[in-house]
N, C-alpha and C positions, 0 to 999 in steps of 0.2 A: 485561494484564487488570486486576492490581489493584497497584501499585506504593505500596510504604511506606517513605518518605525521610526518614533523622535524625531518628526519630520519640523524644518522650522523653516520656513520661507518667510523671505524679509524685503521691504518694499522699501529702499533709502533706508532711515532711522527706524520705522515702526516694522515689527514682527505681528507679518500676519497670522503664521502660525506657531508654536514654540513649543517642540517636541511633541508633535499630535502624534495619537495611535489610532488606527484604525485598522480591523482586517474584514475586506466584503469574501462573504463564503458562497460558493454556487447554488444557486434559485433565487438566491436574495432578494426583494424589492424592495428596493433604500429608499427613501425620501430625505437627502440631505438640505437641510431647512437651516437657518441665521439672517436677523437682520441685513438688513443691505450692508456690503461693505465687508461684510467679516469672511469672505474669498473662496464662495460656495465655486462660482466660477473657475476661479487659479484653481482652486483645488484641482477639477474636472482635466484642466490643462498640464499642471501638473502630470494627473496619472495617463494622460497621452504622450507627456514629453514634451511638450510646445514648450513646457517652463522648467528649470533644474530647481530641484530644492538649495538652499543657502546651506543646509545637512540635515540629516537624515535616511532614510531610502524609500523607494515605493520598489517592491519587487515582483515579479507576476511568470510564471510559465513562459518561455518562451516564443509559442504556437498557440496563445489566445489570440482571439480576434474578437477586438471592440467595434463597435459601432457608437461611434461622437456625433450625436446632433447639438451642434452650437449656433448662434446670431450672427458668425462669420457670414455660412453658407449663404446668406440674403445675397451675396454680391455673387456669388455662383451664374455665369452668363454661359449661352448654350442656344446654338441654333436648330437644333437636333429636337424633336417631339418628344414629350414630356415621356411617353410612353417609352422611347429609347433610353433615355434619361438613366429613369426607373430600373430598366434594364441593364444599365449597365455596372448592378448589384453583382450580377452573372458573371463573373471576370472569367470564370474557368468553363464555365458554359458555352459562353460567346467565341472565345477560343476553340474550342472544340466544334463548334457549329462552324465554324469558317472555316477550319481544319477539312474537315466533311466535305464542306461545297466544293474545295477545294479538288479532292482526291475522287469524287463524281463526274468532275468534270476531265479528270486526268483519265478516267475508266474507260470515255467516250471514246479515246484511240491506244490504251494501253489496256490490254488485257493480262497483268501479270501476276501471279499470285502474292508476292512482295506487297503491293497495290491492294492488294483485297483483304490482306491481313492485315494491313494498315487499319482501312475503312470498318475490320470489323471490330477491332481495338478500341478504333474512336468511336464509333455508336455504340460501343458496351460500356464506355466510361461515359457515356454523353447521358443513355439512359439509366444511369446507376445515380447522375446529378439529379436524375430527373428533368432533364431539359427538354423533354418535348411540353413538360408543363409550364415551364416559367413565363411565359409569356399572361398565361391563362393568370397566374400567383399576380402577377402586376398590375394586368387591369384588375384583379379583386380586392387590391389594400389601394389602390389610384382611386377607384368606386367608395372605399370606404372610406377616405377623406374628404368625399364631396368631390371628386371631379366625372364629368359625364362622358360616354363613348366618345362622342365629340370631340372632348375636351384634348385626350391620349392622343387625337393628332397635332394638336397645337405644337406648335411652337415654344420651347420654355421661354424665353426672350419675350414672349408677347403677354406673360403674368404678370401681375404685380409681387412685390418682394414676399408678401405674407404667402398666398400661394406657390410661390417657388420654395417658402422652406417646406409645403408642403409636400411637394416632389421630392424636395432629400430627405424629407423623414421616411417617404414613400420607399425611397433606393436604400435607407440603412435598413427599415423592417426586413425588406428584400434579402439582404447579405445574410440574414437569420446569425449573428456574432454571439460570441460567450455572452459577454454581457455591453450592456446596452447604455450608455452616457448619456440621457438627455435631458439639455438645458433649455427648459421652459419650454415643454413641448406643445404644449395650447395654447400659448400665444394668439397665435395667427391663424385659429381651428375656429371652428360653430359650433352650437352646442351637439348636433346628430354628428358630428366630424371627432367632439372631445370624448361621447358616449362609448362612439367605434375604436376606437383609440385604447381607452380603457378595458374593454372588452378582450382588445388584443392582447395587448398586453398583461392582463391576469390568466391570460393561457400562453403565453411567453416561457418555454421552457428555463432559458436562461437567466439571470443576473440581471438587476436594472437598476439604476440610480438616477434618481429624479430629482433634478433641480426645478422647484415648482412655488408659485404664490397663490394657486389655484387648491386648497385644503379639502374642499370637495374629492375632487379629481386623488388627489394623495391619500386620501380614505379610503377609494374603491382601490386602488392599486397596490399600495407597498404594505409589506406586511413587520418593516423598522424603518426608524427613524433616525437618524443621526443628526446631533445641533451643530455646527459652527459658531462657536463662541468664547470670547477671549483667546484666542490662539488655540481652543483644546477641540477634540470633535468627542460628544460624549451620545453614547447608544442608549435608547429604547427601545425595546423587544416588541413592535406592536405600531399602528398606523398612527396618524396625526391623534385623533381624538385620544387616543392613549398615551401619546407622549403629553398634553397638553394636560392631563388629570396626574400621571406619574410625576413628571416636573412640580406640579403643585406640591402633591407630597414631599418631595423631596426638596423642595426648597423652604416649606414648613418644619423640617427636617434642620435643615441648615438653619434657619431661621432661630431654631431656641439652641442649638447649639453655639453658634453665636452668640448670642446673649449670656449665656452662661460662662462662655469664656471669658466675656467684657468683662462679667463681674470677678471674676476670678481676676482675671488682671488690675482690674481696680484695688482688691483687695491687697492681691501683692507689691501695688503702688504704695497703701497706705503704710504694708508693714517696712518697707522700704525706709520710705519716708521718715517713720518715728524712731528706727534705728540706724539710719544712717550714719549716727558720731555718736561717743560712745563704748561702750562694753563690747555689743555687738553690731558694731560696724564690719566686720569680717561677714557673718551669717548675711549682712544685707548685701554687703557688694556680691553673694556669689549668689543671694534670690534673686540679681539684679540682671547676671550672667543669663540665667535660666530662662529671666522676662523675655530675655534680647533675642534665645535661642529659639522660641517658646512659636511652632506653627501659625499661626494666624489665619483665623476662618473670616471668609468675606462674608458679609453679609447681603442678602439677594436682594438683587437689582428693581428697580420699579419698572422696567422696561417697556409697561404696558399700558400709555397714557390714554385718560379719559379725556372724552367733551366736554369743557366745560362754559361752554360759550351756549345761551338761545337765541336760535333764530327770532328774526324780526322783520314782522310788518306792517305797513300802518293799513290798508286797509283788508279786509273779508270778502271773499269771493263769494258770488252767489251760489245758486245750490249746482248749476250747469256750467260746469268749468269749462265745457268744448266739446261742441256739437257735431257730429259727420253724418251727413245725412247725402243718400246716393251720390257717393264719391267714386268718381272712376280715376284711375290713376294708372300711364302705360307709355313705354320707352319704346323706339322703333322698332317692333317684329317682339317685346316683351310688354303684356299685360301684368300691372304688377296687383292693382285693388278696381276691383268691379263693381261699381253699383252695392256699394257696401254703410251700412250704418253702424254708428256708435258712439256712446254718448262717455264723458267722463264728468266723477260728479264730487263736490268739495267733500274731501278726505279720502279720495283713491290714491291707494298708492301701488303703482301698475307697474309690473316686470312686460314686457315686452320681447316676445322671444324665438325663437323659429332658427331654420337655418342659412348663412350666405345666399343673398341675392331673391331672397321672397320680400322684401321691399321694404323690412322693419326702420333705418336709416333715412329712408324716403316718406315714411308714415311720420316720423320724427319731424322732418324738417316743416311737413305741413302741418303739422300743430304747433309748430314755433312758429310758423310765419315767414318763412326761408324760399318756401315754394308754393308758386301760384301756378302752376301747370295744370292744370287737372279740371275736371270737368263735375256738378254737384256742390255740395257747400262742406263749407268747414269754416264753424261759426265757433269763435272765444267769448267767453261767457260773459255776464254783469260785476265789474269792478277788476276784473282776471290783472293780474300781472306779472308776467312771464318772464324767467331766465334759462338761457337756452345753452348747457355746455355739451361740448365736442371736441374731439379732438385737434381742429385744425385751429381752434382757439389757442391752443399752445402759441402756436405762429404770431396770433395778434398782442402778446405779451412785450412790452416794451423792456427791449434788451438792455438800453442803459441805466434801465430803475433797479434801485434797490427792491427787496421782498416788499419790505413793509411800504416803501415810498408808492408801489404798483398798487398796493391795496388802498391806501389813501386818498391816490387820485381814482380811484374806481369808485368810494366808499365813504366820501368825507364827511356825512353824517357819524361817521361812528370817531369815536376818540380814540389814541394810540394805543390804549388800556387797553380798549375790548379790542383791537386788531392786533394785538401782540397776543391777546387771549385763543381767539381765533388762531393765528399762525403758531402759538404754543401747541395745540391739540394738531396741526398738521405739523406735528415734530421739527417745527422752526423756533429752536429757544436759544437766550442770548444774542448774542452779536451775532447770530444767523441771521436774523431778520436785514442785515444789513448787507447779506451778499448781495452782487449784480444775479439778477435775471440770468445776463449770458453767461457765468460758470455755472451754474445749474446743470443735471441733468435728465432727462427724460423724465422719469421719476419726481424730480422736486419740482419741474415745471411744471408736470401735473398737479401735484397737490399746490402750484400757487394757483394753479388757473379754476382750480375744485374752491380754494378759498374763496377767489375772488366771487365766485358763482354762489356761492353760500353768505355771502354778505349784502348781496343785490336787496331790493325792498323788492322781493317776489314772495306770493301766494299760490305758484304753481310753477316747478321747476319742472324742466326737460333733459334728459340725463342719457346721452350718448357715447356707451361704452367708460361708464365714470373713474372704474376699476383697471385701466388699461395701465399699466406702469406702476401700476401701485403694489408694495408689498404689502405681507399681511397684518401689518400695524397699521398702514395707510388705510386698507379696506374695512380694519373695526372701527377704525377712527368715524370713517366713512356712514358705515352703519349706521353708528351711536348716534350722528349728527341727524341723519335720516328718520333713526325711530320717536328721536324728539320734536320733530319738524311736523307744525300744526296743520301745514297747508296741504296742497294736491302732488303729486309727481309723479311723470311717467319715466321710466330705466328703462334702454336697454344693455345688458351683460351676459357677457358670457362663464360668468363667475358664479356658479350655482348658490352658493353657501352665503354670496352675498345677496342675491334674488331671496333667498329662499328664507333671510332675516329682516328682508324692507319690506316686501310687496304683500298686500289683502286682496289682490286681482292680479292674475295671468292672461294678456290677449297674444294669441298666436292670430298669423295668416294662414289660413288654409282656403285653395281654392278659390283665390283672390280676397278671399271677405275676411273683417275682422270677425275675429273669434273670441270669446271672453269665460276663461272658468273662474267663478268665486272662490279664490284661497289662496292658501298660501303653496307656492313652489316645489316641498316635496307631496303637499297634497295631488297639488298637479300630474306629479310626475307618478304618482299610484293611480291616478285615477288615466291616465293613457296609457298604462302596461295593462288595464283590466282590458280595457278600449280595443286593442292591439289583439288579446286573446279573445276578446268574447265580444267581435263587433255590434252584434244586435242586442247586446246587452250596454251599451255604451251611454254614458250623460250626454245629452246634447249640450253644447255653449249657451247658455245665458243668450237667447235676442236681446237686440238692442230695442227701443221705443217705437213705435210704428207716427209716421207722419203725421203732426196734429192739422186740421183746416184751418185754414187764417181767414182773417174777417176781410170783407173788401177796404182798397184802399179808400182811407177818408179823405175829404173836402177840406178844401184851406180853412176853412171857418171852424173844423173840428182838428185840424191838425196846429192850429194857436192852440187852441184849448187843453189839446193834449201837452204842449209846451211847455203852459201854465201848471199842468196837471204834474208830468215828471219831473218839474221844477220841487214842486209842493213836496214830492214824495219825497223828493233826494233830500232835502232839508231836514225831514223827517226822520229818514235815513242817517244821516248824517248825528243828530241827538241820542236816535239808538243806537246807534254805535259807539257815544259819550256814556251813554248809559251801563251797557254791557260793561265797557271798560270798566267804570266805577262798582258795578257789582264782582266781579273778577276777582277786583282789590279786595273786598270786603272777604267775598269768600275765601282768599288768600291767608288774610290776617284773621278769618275765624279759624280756620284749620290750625295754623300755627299755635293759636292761644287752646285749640283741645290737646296740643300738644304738652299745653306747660306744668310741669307737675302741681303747682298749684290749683289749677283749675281739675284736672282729673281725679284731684285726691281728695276735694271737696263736691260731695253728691249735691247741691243746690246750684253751685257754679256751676257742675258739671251738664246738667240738667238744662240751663238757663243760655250758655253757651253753645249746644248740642240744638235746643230748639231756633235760635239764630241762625245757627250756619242752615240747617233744613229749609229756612223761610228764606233766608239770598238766595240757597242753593235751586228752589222751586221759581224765585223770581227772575235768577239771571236764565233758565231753562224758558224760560216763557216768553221773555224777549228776545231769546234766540229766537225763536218760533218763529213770533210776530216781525225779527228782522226779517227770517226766509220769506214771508207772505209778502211784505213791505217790496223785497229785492224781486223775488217772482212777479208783483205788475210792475214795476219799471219798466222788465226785460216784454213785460206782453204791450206795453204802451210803446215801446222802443223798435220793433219788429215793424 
């Protein structure tokens, strides 16, 4: 179908690719995957033609027809209804339907049969396109991206960019092409927009190649994998999860093969060496020959760095990290949360999910604190301390700081140690740390603005689309850092695979009200396909708390007293929390010492050790306890 030989394209001095092969065969669904940078892109462009290789070929049929969805198309402007838009997939269709109106209206005062063998020509070829359906074909993939009856008369000029690329992924499904180019196609989708998508696409007759950081999405869809890497593109027979387990192998593969030759070369160093002068000096200069000639296996890359920084904060949340109790919340002629309750409580960690425009971004900002619209309460908990990232934070990054210099003034409790640790883990090492803000792009601005937010002294992060820019090193990194984070956080993403490794809580909107199922993301997601088929069989959401009675308001003479009284506690508070700290430690350094083979390999230590760690491990449990009771009347004296 499309065959690419010794291809080498070169960018100045560095070679992006250097004699790559690849051949895509008809059905295929690719997922061409590589770190950022290694020219999943150029490639795409390449096999369009936008770019000439520096040599090699890419050759293809003649009379294929691609369809390219690329990041250009955002600047695609158009005063014409998205519905025309869409339509104008139809090139041969549309021709022919004008052809038609045409020759109808010519019939009105010509009656000639010339004229009629025309008109019957072009409605045999018009219905053979099937064009009395195409219109019908466009509202139904426009609907499945999320756009409403309404919407097909818009204006495309009146979208925003993300939706307009959804109109021309809309118009290339439309073209139904051999095969299908596209670059980061969920991007700019929701998740019922990325489902339909998927869906489409594995009943997609032809050819696809997916440039994607979405590994979810690349699982249900492509059934090979191609890398981008070091200049080579190397195949796996099989979706992401396969490539990801086959690569292991194979680079275990590589890995003692490697080794083996190190040593072999070591060897032939030594014999080198000892005969160099001498009798046989001849035999070593031609071992020497051989070394020089001698293949050389690389040894596989670490390319897959860990977290190795902990979060930190100095104080504990109480057990009500953020209260919503009848909360109405609604935009002119849109009701977005109704007289809705919900409670988040220390150590939630909450995916937040639904699809564009049911208010998940708006529920975000009032639990940051962002917005005060709204009618009900929305109460943050006893000791809570919040950091709130989004994306328009990008923007407030100061462009003439260096990386590390942005995080310092953000972050000056921490030392350049631990923030070079930190920006280590979001793939800023070396003299990277000292690029400007303004050459960055997209991508790296995001992981500094992700850093800066994971440095804050918060107990409860808020996480608005965190995965947006980020490749798929960025979002384990991402992960890693989240599944070690002791505190509370609510995510929204559209990034399943990342939801569905952070979050022990799902709240959807439905119906205006929050909704909450207990689990985890793909439990979620089986427990609403059961939902979907067997409504009256369905889990209802988790209610939230029902409204407690408050005491009446007290008299000045008992509201001193109360003063005196959460004065008293917090102090108290305040020693427990000295306390917990020092049992922590202890427990720390018992663990370690069951560790040490001295202690394990003598049964009386063993013993003596073991009953230790049991007695901190029962005493720091019990003053947790006693903190939650301590923090609980605070927050009842405080109200």
């Amino acid at each position: 179908m499309i065959a690419i030989n010794n291809l080498t394209f070169e960018i100045g001095a560095r070679a992006l690719y250097d004699e790559a092969n690849w051949h895509i065969k008809p059905g295929e669904k690719i997922g061409l995957i590589g770190a950022n940078g290694t020219g999943k892109t150029t490639l795409l462009k390449i096999i369009v033609g936008d770019y000439s290789p520096t040599s090699g070929t890419v050759s293809m049929s003649k009379d294929i027809a691609i369809g390219y969805l690329n990041q250009d198309l955002l600047s695609y402007a158009s005063d014409k209804s998205i519905l025309h838009v869409a339509m104008e997939a139809f090139e041969r269709q549309n021709q022919l339907h004008t052809e038609i109106e045409n020759l109808l209206k010519k019939l009105e005062t010509d009656y000639s049969e010339d004229l009629l063998h025309k008109l019957s020509d072009k409605q045999h070829e018009f219905e053979a396109l099937d064009g009395y359906n195409i219109e019908y074909k466009a509202h139904e993939i426009l609907a499945g991206l999320g756009f409403s009856e309404e919407d097909t008369h818009r204006k495309l000029a009146t979208f925003s960019g993300g939706w307009r690329m959804r109109v021309m992924l809309a118009k290339i499904l439309l073209q139904a092409p051999d095969i299908l180019l596209l670059d980061e196609p969920t991007n700019h989708l929701d998740l019922p927009s990325i489902q339909w998508l998927e869906n489409y696409l594995q009943a997609f007759e032809g050819a696809i190649v997916i440039v994607s950081h979405d590994r979810w999405f690349l699982d249900k869809v492509i059934n090979r994998t191609v890398e981008s890497r070091r200049g080579k593109l190397t195949v796996y027979a099989g979706n992401y999860s396969f490539y990801l387990e086959e690569k292991a192998m194979r680079e275990e593969i590589q890995h003692a093969e490697y080794k083996n030759q190190q040593s072999k070369i070591r060897q032939e160093e030594r014999l080198i060496e000892r005969f160099r002068a001498g009798t046989k000096a001849k035999m070593a200069q031609s071992r020497l020959k051989q070394l020089d000639k001698m293949e050389r296996i690389d040894d596989v890359d670490d390319y897959n760095p860990t977290v190795n920084f902990k979060f930190r904060f100095t104080k504990q949340s109480g057990r009500h990290v953020f209260n919503i109790e009848h909360l109405s919340k609604s935009y002119p002629g849109l009701p977005i949360l109704t007289n809705t309750d919900a409670v988040i409580e220390k150590g939630d960690k909450i995916a937040l999910i639904g699809a564009n425009g049911r208010g998940k971004s708006t529920l975000l900002r009032i639990v940051a604190g962002a917005d005060h619209d709204f009618t009900g309460k929305a109460e943050t908990g006893y000791n809570v301390t919040k950091t709130f990232f989004a994306q328009h934070q990008l923007e407030s990054l100061h462009l003439e700081n260096a990386i590390l210099q942005e995080l310092q003034a953000f972050a000056p409790k921490h030392t350049e140690t631990e923030l070079r640790s930190i920006l280590g883990s979001f793939l800023f090492t070396g003299d990277d740390v000292f690029k400007k803000i303004k050459v960055l792009s997209g991508g790296e601005k995001s992981r500094v603005a992700l850093a800066k937010a994971l440095t804050a002294d918060a107990n409860f992060l808020i996480l608005d689309e965190p995965t947006n820019h980020l490749d798929m090193q960025s979002v384990n990194i991402l992960i890693q850092a989240l599944q070690q984070y002791e505190g509370t956080f609510i995510a929204v993403s559209h990034d399943r695979y990342f939801l569905d490794n952070i979050a022990n809580k799902i709240w959807f909107i439905e119906d205006q009200q929050i909704k909450e199922y207990p689990g985890t993301y793909q439990e979620y997601e089986e427990w609403l396909s059961k939902r979907k088929s067997q409504p009256s069989a369905a889990l209802p959401a988790p209610q939230p708390k029902k409204e407690e009675k408050k005491d009446p308001a007290p008299s000045k003479g008992q509201s001193e007293d109360k003063s005196k009284q959460i004065k008293k506690l917090n102090n108290d508070l305040q020693r427990m929390e000295d306390e917990i700290t020092t049992l922590e430690n202890e427990v720390k350094d018992l663990e370690n010492k069951l560790a040490e083979p001295a202690v394990y390999n003598d049964k009386a230590k063993l013993a003596e050790v073991n009953g230790n760690y049991s007695s901190r491990k029962n005493k720091l449990k019990q003053t947790q306890d006693q903190w939650e009771t301590l923090a609980g009347q605070i927050l009842e004296l405080e109200a």
